[in-house]
Structure formats: C-alpha cells, structure tokens
Wavefront OBJ file of the C-alpha trace (Angstrom):
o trace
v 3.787 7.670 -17.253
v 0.825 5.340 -16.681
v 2.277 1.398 -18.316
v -0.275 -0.166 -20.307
v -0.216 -3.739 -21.596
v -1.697 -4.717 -24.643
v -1.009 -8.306 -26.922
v -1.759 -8.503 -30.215
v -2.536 -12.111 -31.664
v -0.683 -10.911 -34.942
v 0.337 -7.664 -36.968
v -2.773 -7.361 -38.556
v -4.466 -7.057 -35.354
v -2.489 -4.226 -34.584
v -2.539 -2.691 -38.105
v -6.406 -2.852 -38.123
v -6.185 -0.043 -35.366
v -3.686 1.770 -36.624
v -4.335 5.528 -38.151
v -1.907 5.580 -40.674
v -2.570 9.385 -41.279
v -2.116 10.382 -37.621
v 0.429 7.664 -36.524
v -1.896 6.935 -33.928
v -3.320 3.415 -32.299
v -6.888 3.037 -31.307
v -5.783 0.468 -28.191
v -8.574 -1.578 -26.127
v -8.327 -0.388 -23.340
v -11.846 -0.345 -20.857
v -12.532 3.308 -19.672
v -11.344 4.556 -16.272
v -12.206 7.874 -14.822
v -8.245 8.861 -13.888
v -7.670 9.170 -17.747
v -7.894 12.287 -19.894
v -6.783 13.781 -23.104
v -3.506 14.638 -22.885
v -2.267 12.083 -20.412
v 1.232 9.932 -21.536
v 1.190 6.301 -21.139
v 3.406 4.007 -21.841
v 2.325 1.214 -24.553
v 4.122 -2.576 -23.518
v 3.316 -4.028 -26.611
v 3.529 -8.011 -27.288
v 2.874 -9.874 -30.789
v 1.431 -13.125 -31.010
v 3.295 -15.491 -29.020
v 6.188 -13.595 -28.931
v 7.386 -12.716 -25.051
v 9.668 -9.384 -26.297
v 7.574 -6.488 -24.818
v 7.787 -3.417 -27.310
v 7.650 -0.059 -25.084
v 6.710 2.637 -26.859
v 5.850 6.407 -25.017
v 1.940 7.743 -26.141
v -0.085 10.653 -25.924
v -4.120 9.356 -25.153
v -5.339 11.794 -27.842
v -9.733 10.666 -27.458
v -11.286 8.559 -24.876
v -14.769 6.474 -25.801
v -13.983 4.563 -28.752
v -14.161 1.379 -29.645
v -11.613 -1.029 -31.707
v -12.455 -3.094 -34.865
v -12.588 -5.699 -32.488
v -15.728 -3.801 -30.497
v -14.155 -3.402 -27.207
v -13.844 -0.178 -25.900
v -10.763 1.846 -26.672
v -8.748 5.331 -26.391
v -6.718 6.811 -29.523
v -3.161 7.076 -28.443
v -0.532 9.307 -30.645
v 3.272 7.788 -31.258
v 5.769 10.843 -31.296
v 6.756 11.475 -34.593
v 10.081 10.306 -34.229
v 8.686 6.399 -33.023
v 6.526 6.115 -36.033
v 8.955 3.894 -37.893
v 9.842 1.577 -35.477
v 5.779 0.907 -34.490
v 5.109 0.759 -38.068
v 8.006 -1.402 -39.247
v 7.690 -3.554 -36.268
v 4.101 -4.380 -36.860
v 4.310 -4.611 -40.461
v 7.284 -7.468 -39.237
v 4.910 -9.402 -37.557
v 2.044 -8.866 -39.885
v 4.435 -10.199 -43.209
v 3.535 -13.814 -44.254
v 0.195 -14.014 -41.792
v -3.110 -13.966 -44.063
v -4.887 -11.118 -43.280
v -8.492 -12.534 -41.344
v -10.893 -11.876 -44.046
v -13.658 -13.546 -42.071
v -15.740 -11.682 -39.855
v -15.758 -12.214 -35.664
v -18.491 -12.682 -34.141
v -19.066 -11.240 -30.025
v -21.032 -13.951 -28.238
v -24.369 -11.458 -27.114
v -23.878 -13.069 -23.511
v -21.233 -15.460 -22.076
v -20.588 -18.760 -23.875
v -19.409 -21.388 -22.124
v -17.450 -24.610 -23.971
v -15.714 -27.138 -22.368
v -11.594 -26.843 -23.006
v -9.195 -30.018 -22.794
v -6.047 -31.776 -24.123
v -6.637 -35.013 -26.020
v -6.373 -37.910 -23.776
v -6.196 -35.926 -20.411
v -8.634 -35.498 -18.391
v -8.299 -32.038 -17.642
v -11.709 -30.488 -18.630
v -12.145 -27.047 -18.397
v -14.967 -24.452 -18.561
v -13.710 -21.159 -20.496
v -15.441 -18.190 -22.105
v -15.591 -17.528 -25.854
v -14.492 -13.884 -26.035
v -15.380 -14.123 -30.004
v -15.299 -16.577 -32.522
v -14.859 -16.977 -36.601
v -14.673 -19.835 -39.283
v -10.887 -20.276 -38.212
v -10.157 -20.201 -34.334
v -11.616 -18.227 -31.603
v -10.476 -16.203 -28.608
v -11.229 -17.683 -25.439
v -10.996 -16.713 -21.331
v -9.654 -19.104 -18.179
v -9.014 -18.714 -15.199
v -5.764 -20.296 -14.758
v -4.191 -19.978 -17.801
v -3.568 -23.912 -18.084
v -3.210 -23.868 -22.029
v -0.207 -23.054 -23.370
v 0.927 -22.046 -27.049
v 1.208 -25.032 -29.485
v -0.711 -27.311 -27.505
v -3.649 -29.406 -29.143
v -7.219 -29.097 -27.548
v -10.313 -30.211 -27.713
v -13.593 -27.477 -27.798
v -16.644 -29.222 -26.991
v -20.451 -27.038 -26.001
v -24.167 -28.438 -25.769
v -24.366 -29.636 -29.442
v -20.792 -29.810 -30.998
v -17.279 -30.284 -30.498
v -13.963 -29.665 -32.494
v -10.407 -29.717 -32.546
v -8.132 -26.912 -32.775
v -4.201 -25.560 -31.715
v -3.815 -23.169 -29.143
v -1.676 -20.349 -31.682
v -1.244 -17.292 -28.367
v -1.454 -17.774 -24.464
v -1.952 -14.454 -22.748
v -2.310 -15.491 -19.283
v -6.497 -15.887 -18.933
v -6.552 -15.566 -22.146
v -5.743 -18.044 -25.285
v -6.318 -17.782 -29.297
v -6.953 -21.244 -30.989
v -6.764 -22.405 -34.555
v -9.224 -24.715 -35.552
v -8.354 -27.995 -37.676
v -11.384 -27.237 -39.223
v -13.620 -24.113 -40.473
v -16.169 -24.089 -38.101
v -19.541 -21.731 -38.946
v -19.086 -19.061 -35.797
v -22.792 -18.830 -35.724
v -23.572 -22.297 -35.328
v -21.573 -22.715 -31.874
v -23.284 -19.552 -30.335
v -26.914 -20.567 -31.898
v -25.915 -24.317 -30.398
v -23.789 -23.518 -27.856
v -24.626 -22.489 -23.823
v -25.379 -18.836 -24.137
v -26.544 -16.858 -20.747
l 1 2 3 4 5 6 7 8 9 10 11 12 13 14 15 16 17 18 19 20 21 22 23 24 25 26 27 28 29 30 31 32 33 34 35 36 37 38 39 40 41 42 43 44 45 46 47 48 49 50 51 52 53 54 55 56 57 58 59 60 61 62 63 64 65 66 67 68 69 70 71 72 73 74 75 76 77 78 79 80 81 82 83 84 85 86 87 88 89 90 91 92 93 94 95 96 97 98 99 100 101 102 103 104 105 106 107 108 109 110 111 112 113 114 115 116 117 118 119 120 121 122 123 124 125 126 127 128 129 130 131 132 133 134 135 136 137 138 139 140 141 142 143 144 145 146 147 148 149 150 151 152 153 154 155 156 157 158 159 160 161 162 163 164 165 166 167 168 169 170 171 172 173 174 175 176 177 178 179 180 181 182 183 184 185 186 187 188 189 190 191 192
C-alpha cells in the first residue's frame, strides 16, 4: 500500500475536498504514471500545525482532477467503516476556525518576496504558492520558518507583516497582521 502524505492548514481545507455523499477525498496529489483506479494507498494525514499523522487506508477511485485549491488531484474512497473517524476528526480541527470566505489567488508564474524575522538579518527569497486578503502559502528551501514565529514579507513595491500559523518543511502558511489585497502583491510584486 503506496503511503501518501498530505497536510492540511486546517479542517476546512480538508472538508472543502471532501465528498460527503461518497465518503471520498479529492487529495492533491501531482499525477504519476504507476497509479491507477483501483490502487490502495495509504493517506498520512496532518492538520495544521499539529505533528499527529492520521493514517487512514484508501481506494484511488479517478485520476486527473483537480482540488478547490487548483492543484492536481486523484479521488480517493475511505472504507465505509473509517468514515466516522475522517469525518469527526476533520470536523475536530475545522470547529472554532472561520471558514476562508475569501478567494486565493495562484500567482500565473513564480512570485518571488523576500522572507525574514524582525530584527535578524536572515533574508530569504521564497515562492508565493497562493495568496488572499489574510495570509498566504509560501515555498523555501530550507524550511528556516517555524510555526508562531513573526516575519516580515517584503516584494518590488510593498512589504507587510504577518505570523507564520503551519510549517510543512519547504513549505509555510502565514497570517497577515493586516488584510492585504492578493492582487496588488502579484500586480506589484516580481512575477516571471
């Protein structure tokens, strides 16, 4: 049974995919050409910044779809008798969160900002992944931003301040102090 990692930066990120209906998961997961319909894998679920990995057994059910996220994605089936757990677990993490209301936006290319603590000088260039009015996902290559920390997002024409809220190894979610217009930073910001 083929393990596959996935982190969710909260319930609702995980609900969003869920098929109620079918007690399936549309999970990102980029396509390979070793995976059919039919095949088990092995979910190893985290929530926000949470390190317990939920394991949960999965039947890949269609290949070549995409999450509400956009990123590509297969629909994997829970056995019936999991569909509890998975449900009540993510409903768990989901309870108190607000549910995002505003919209993500995908940078069209790579956008590049400039990452570092306040008062260090530890500058470092990163990748938006996407970005709303509240917080953005962004890519590193060394992981050096850890959960709770305070940062400081600058690009060509703007900076802000923010809180690093998940740390996924390359990857980091942060909060901004401030709403932010999403379009502004990619419209102002170092697009290739």
């Amino acid at each position: 049974m083929r393990p596959v990692d996935v982190h969710f930066s909260c319930g609702w990120d995980f609900l969003d995919d869920y098929k109620l209906l079918l007690g399936a998961l549309v999970v990102p997961l980029p396509p390979a050409r070793d995976m059919t319909k039919g095949d088990r894998v092995l979910l190893c679920c985290r929530f926000a910044g949470d390190q317990h990995v939920y394991k949960w057994p999965a039947t890949i059910e269609r290949l070549g779809l995409r999450t509400t996220q956009g990123e590509h994605g297969v629909l994997v089936r829970f056995p019936e008798e999991l569909r509890g757990e998975v449900e009540d677990t993510a409903w768990a993490y989901a309870k108190g969160e607000r549910k995002r209301s505003e919209a993500r936006i995908e940078p069209p290319g790579a956008l590049e900002l400039i990452v570092k603590h306040p008062g260090k000088d530890d500058a470092q260039r990163v990748v938006a992944k996407d970005i709303s009015q509240s917080g953005c996902k962004l890519e590193c290559e060394d992981g050096a931003f850890g959960k709770d920390e305070e940062v400081v997002l600058t690009w060509t024409k703007g900076r802000t301040t923010g809180k690093v809220k998940w740390s996924d190894g390359a990857q980091f979610g942060v909060a901004f102090d401030a709403p932010l217009h999403a379009l502004h930073v990619i419209l102002s910001g170092d697009v290739s």
